[in-house]
C-alpha positions as CSV (number, residue, x, y, z in Angstrom):
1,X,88.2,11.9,-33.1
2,X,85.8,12.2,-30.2
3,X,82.1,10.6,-30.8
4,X,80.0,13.3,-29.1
5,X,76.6,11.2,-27.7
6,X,73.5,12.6,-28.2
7,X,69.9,11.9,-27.2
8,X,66.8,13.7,-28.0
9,X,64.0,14.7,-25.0
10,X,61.8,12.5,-24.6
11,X,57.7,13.4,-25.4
12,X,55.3,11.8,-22.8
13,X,51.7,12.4,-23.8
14,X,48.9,12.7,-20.9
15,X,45.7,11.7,-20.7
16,X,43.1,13.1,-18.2
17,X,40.6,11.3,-16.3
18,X,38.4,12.5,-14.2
19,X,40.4,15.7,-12.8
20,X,43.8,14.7,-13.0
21,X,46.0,14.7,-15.8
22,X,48.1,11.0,-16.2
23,X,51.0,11.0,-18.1
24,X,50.2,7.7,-20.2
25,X,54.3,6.9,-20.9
26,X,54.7,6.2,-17.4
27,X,51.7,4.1,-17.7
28,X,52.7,2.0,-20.2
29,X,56.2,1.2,-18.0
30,X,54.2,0.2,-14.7
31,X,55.2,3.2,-13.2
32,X,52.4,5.2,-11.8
33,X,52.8,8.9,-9.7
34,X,52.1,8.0,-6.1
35,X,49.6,11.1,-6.1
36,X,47.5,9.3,-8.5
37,X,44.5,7.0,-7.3
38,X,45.8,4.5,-9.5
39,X,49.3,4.0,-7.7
40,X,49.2,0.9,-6.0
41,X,51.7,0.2,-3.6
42,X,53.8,-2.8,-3.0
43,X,52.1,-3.2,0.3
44,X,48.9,-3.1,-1.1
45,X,47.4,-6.8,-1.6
46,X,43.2,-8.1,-2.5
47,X,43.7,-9.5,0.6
48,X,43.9,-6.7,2.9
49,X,41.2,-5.4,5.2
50,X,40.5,-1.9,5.2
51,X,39.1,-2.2,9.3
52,X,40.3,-4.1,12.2
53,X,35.9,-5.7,12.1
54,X,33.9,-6.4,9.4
55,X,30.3,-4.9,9.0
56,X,27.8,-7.4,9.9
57,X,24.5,-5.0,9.5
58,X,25.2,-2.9,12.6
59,X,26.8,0.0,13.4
60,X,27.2,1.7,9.6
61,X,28.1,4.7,10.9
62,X,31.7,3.6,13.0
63,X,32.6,1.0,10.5
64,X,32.1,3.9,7.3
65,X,34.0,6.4,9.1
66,X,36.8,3.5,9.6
67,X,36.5,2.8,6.0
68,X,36.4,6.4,4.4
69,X,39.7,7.3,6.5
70,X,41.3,4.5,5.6
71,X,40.8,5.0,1.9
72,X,41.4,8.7,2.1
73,X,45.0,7.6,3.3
74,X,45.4,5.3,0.3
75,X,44.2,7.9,-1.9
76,X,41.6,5.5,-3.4
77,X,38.7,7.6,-2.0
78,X,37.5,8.5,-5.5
79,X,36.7,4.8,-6.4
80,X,34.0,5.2,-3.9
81,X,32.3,8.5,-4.0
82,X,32.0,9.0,-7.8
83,X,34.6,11.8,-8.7
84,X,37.1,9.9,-10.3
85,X,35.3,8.7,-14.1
86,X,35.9,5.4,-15.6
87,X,38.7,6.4,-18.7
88,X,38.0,6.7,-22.1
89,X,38.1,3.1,-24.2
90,X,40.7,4.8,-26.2
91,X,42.7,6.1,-23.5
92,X,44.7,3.6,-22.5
93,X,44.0,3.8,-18.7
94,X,41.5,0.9,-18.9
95,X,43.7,-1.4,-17.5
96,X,45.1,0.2,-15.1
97,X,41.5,1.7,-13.9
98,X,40.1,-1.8,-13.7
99,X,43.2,-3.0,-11.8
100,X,42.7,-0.2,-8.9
101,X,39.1,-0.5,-9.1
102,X,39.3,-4.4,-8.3
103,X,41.3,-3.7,-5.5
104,X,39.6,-1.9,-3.5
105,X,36.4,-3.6,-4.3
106,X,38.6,-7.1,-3.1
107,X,39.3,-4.5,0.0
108,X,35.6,-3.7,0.6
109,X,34.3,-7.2,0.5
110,X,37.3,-8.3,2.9
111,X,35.9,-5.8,5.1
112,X,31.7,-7.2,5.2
113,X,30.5,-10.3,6.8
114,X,30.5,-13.4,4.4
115,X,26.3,-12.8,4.6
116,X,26.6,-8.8,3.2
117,X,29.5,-9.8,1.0
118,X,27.3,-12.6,-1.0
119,X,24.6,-9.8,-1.7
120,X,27.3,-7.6,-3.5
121,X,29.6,-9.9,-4.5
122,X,29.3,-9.1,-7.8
123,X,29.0,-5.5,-8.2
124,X,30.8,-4.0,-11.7
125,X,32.7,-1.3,-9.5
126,X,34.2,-0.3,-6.0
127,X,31.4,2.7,-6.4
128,X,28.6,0.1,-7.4
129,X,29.4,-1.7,-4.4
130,X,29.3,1.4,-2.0
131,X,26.2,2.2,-3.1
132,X,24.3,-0.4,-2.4
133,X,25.5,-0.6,0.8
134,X,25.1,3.2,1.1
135,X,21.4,2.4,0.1
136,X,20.7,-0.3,2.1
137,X,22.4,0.9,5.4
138,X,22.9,4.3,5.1
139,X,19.2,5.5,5.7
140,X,18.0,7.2,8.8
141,X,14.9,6.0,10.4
142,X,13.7,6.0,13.9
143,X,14.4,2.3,14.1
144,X,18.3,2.5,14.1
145,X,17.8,6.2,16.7
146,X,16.0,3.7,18.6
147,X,17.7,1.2,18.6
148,X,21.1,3.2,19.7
149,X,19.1,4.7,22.6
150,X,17.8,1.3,24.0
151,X,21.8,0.3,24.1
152,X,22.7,3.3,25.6
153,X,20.0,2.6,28.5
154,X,21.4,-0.6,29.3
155,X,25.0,-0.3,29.7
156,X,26.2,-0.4,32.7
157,X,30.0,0.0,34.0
158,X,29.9,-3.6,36.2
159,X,33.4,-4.8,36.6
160,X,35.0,-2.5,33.4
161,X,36.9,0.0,34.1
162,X,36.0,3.6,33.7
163,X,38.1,4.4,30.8
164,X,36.4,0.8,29.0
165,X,33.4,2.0,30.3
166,X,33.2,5.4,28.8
167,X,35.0,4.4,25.5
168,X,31.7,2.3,24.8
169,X,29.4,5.2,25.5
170,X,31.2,7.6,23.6
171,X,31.1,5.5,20.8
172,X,27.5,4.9,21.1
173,X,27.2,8.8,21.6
174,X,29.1,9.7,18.5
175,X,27.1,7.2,16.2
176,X,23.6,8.7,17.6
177,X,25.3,12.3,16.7
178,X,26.2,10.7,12.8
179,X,22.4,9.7,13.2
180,X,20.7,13.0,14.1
181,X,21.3,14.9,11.0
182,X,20.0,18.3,13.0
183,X,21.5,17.9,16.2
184,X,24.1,20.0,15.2
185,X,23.6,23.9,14.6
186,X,26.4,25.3,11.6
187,X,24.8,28.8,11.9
188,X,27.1,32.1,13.0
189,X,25.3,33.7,15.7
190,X,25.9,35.7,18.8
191,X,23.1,35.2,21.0
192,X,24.4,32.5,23.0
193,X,21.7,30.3,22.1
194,X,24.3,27.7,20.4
195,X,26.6,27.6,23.0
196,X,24.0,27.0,25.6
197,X,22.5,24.2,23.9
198,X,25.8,22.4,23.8
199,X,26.4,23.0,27.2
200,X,22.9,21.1,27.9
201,X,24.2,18.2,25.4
202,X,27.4,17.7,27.5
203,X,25.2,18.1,30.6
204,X,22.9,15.5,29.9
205,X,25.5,12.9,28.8
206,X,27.1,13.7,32.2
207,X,24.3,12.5,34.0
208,X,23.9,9.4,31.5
209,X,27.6,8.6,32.5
């Protein structure tokens, strides 16, 4: 008499935050799809920092970019810029929500001076937290314009060499371009007029070389 074994599909139920839909048995075992913000991976620790310097006030604009990229690669970029919604009390994806959520508000706070990490210290969520700072450092004034072309008048190529020496003024160059919101023109157009102007831009930095 054979004994014939037998086993019934298994029903996984989903839940959907934000714009994803999260299947909530694989939840339950740990086990989270790696194309989900809320896949952590075994290499990813509170204790990690997101950027090789932390922000201490100056240059926002390099240190977000480093930041963004980074958290674009871990898929965590959501926790940040608002699109991914904090689940449903009765979703059961609290848990795991909070669990990404204070890890990459540990990462952000790795990645700020002790003196910018008191004053957000204890921000509710990773999104909280970027806010502020987005608020506080973010804004575009002719103080930090000003402040970016005074450095640029100074530096001088002394004993670097000229790949060390151009590496800082391209990076002072691309910050002032993050800066000046209408430097750049998005518009299709066929007079010429855009090209030229670029060619002026380039032209000028020559000489500032």
């Amino acid at each position: 008499m054979s004994t014939e074994s037998q086993s019934s599909p298994s029903v996984v139920s989903s839940t959907t935050v934000g714009t994803r839909s999260l299947p909530v048995g694989s939840m339950a075992s740990g086990v989270v799809d790696s194309a989900h913000p809320y896949y952590l991976h075994l290499s990813d620790y509170p204790g990690m920092n997101l950027v090789s310097s932390v922000f201490d006030g100056r240059s926002y604009g390099g240190w977000r970019r480093a930041v963004v990229i980074t958290l674009s690669a871990k898929n965590k970029l959501e926790f940040i810029n608002g699109s991914l919604a904090v689940p449903a009390a009765d979703s059961g994806l609290q848990q795991a929500w909070a669990r990404s959520n204070d890890m990459v508000l540990s990462w952000l706070l790795n990645s700020l001076s002790k003196e910018i990490a008191d004053g957000v210290l204890y921000s509710q969520s990773a999104k909280d937290l970027w806010s502020d700072l987005e608020d506080r450092f973010s804004q575009i004034n002719g103080a930090n314009l000003f402040q970016l072309q005074k450095e640029l008048s100074v530096v001088v190529q002394g004993s670097s060499s000229v790949s060390t020496y151009f590496t800082k003024m391209k990076s002072l160059w691309d910050e002032l371009d993050a800066l000046n919101t209408f430097s750049a023109c998005v518009c299709e157009c066929d007079c010429g007029v855009k090209t030229k102007n670029q060619k002026a831009h380039q032209d000028e930095r020559l000489l500032q070389f």
